[in-house]
C-alpha positions in Angstrom: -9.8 -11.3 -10.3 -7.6 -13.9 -10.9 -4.3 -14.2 -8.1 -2.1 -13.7 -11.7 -4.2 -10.5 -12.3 -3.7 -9.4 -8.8 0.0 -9.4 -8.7 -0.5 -7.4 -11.8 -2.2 -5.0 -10.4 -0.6 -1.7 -7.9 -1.4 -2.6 -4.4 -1.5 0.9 -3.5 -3.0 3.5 -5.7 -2.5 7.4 -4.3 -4.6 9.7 -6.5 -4.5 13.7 -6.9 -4.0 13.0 -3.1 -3.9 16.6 -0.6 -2.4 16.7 2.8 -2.9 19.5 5.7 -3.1 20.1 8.8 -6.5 22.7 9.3 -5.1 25.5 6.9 -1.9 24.2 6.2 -0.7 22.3 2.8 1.7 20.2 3.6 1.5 18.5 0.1 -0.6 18.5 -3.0 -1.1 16.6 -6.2 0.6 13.5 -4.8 -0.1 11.1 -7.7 2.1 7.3 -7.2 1.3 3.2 -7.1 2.9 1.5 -5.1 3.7 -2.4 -6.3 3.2 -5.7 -4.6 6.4 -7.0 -2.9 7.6 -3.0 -3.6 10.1 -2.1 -0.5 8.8 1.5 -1.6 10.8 4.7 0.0 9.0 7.8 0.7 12.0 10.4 0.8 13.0 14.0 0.9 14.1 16.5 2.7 13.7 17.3 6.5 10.1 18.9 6.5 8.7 18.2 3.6 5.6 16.1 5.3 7.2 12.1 4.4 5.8 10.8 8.3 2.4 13.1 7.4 2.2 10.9 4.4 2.7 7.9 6.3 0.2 8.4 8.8 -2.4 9.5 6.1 -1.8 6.1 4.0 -2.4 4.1 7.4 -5.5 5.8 8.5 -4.8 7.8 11.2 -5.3 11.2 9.4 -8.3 12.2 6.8 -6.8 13.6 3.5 -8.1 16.8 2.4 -8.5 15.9 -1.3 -8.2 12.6 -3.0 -7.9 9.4 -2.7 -5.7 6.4 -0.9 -6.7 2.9 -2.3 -5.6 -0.1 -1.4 -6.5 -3.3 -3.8 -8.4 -1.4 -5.4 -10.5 -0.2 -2.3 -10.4 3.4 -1.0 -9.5 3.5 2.5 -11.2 6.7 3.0 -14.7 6.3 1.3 -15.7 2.9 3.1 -17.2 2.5 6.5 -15.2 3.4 9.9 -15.9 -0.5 10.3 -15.0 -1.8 7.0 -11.6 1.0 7.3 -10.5 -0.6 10.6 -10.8 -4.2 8.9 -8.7 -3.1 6.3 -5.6 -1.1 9.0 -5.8 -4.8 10.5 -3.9 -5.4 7.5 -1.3 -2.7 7.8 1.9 -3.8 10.0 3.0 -0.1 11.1 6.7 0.6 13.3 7.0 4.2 14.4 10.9 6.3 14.6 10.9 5.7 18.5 10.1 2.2 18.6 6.8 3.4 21.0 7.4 -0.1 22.6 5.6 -0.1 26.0 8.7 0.2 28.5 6.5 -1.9 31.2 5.9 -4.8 29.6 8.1 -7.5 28.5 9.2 -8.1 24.3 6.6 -11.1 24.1 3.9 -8.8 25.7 4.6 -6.0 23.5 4.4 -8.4 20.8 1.6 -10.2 21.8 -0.7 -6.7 22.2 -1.7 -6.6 18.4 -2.9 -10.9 18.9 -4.8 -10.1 22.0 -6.8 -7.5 20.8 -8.0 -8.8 17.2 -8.0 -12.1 17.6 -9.6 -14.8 19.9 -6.8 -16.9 20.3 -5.4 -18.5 24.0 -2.9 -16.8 26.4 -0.5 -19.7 25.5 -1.2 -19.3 21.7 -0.3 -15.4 21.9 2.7 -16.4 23.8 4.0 -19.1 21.4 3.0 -16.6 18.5 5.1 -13.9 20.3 8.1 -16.2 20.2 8.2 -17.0 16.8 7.4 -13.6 15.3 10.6 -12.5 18.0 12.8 -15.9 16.7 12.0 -14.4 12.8 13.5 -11.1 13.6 16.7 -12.2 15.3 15.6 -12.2 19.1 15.0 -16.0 20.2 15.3 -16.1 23.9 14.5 -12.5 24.6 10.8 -13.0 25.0 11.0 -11.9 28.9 13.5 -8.7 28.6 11.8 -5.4 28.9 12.5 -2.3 26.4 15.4 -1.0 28.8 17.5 -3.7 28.8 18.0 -4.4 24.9 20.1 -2.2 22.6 18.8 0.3 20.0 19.1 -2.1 17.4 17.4 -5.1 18.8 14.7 -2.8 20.1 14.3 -1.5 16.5 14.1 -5.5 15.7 11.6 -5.8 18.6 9.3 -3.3 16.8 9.8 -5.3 13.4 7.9 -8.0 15.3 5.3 -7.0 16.6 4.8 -5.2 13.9 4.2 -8.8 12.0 2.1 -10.3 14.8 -1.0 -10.1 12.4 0.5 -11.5 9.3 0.0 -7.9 7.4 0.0 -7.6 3.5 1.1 -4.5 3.8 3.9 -3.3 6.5 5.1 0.8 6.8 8.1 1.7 8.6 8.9 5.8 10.0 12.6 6.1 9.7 13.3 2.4 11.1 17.5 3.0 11.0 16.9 6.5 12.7 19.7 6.5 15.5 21.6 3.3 14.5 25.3 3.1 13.7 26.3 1.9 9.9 26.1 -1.9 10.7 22.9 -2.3 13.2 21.6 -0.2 10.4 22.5 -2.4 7.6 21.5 -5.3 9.6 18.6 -3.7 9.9 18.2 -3.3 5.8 18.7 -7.0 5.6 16.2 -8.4 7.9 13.4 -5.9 6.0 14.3 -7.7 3.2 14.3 -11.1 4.6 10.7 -10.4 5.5 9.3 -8.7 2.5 10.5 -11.9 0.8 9.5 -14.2 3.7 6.1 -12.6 4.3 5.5 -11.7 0.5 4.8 -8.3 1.7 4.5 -4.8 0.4 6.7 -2.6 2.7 6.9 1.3 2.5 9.3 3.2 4.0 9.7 6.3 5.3 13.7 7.4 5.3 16.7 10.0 4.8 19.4 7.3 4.7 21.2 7.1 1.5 22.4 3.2 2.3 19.2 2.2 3.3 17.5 4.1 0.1 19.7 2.5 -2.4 20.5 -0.8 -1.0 16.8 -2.0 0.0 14.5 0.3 -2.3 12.4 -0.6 -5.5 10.5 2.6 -6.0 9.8 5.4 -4.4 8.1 8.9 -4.4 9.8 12.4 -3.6 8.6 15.1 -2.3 9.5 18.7 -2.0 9.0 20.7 0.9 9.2 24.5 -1.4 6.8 24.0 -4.0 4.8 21.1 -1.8 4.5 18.4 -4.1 6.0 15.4 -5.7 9.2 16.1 -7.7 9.4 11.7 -9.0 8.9 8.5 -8.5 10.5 5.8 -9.3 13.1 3.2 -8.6 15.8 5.5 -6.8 19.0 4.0 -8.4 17.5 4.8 -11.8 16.5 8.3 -10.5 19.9 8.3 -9.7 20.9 8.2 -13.3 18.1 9.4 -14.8 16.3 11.7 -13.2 17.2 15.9 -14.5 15.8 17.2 -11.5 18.2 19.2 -9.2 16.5 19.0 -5.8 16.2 15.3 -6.3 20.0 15.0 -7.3 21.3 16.8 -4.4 19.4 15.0 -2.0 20.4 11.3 -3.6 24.3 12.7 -4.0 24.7 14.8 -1.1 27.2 11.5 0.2 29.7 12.7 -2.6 29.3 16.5 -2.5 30.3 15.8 1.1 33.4 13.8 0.1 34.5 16.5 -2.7 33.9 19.3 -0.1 36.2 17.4 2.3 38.9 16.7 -0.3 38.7 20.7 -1.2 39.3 21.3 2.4 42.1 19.3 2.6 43.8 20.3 -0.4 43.2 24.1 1.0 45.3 23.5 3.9 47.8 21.6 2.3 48.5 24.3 0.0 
């Protein structure tokens, strides 16, 4: 395949895929590609399995049915070997950071480097740095967890989650808990890599800024009937899209605002 072909081609493929947990659907007949350079947004509402999805797509969980491919390759029918060779691809930040609080930003960094690769202490450490300098945190390479904000700590994650060079990166709610402008920030430095790293990046998240500002497609799912509702670029689904759950979630911003202007206008009156 030619590297024209391949940027033609979905980098992610999810077929007639089935998630539970022993007897439990959590969702069914989830059918979506995901595109190279995508910054791809799994969404929904609260429940409705986005972070199962997640971790099924980055091979910590088995599906029950179907298939996850990535570059054409399913993830689930290869060898345990030939699996973990392909999650060494996969750049993965979790919704509490899960930073070790004992060790320093450059070691935390460093972990992925020291484990899959053969290089020196000094060449981790100089790896560390820059990975920390791309994401905003030059000079920060010997504070620990507690003494850095939410936000940087969030940025922190972001780098080690890069310390491999992954094609691929997935991020579980990465603005959960920031205010409006660590959280845009935040928005701009995912793109800044996607660009920077030419990566694929999928997302899971609730926040309407983050979905619209920073998202080229997505997939929604539905925690009543357990499936997929869309997919698709969320500010056409926006537009376009006829389905009421999906509209309610993607304007719930404005039905706030309308019910706060009927409130007001009640008490004036």
């Amino acid at each position: 395949m030619t590297q024209t072909e391949a940027k033609s081609q979905p980098h992610i493929r999810v077929r007639n895929l089935t998630l539970k947990y022993g007897d439990k659907l959590i969702q069914k007949d989830l059918n979506f590609d995901i595109n190279r350079n995508d910054i791809f947004i799994i969404m929904g509402g609260s429940g409705c399995g986005k972070s199962t999805l997640l971790k099924h797509m980055i091979g910590l969980y088995q599906p029950a049915e179907g298939q996850i491919l990535v570059n054409d390759t399913s993830l689930w029918t290869e060898t345990e070997e030939h699996r973990q060779k392909m999650m060494r691809g996969f750049g993965v930040t979790y919704q509490a950071g899960a930073m070790i609080s004992s060790l320093t930003l450059s070691e935390n960094v460093g972990m992925p480097l020291e484990l899959y690769t053969k290089l020196q202490p000094k060449e981790i450490n100089e790896l560390a740095s820059l990975k920390l300098s791309m994401v905003g945190l030059a000079g920060f390479e010997n504070y620990y967890p507690s003494e850095i904000s939410g936000g940087m700590l969030k940025r922190a994650a972001l780098a080690r989650a890069i310390a491999l060079d992954p094609e691929i990166l997935f991020f579980d709610e990465p603005s959960a808990g920031l205010d409006p402008v660590s959280a845009r920030l935040l928005d701009d430095l995912i793109l800044e890599l996607r660009d920077s790293m030419k990566a694929t990046i999928v997302i899971v998240t609730h926040e309407l800024a983050s979905i619209f500002s920073i998202g080229s497609n997505s997939v929604f799912l539905d925690a009543e009937t357990k499936t997929m509702l869309t997919t698709g670029n969320p500010n056409e689904l926006l537009t376009n899209c006829c389905d009421d759950k999906v509209q309610r979630f993607l304007r719930r911003g404005e039905m706030g605002k309308s019910d706060m202007a009927r409130s007001k206008v009640g008490v004036e009156i």
